[in-house]
C-alpha angles and dihedrals in degrees: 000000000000136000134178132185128189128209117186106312095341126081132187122214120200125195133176123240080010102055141200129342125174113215127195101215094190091058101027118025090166092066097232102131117064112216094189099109088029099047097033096154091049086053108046083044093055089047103047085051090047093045082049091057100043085062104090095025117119108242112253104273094206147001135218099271128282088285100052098041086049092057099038084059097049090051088053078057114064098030085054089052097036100242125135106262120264104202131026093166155023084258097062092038085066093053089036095052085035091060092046 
């Protein structure tokens, strides 16, 4: 499951399994520099307000199936540890799992 909040020019990504990484959109739009240990007010402030509006928020009843969810992960991955992705695709999870 992931979540993301923004707040003025900074924006926080949660993933689970991954993590949390907090981004400042103005000087990297890309994402590639993690302000977590840097900005730790700003990130303690975004979670807390992501945690307040799940809240209320009905759990996800259902995903897109063990290979998409596989490969949606992967894909959270790489971006939040700025790599190239590896698999778009069932097709390269095969090749991927395949060269293992």
């Amino acid at each position: 499951m992931a979540a993301a909040v923004r707040f003025n020019h900074y924006k926080l990504i949660r993933v689970k399994g991954l993590g949390e990484r907090l981004y400042d959109l103005n000087k990297d739009p890309g994402e590639t520099k993690d302000l977590r240990l840097e900005k730790p007010q700003i990130f303690s402030s975004l979670k807390q307000q992501l945690v307040s509006w799940e809240k209320d928020k009905m759990k996800p009843i259902w995903t897109e199936g063990a290979v998409w969810d596989t490969i949606t992960l992967m894909i959270h991955d790489d971006l939040m540890k700025n790599r190239k992705v590896r698999v778009r695709n069932p097709d390269e999870l095969k090749k991927f799992r395949l060269s293992k």
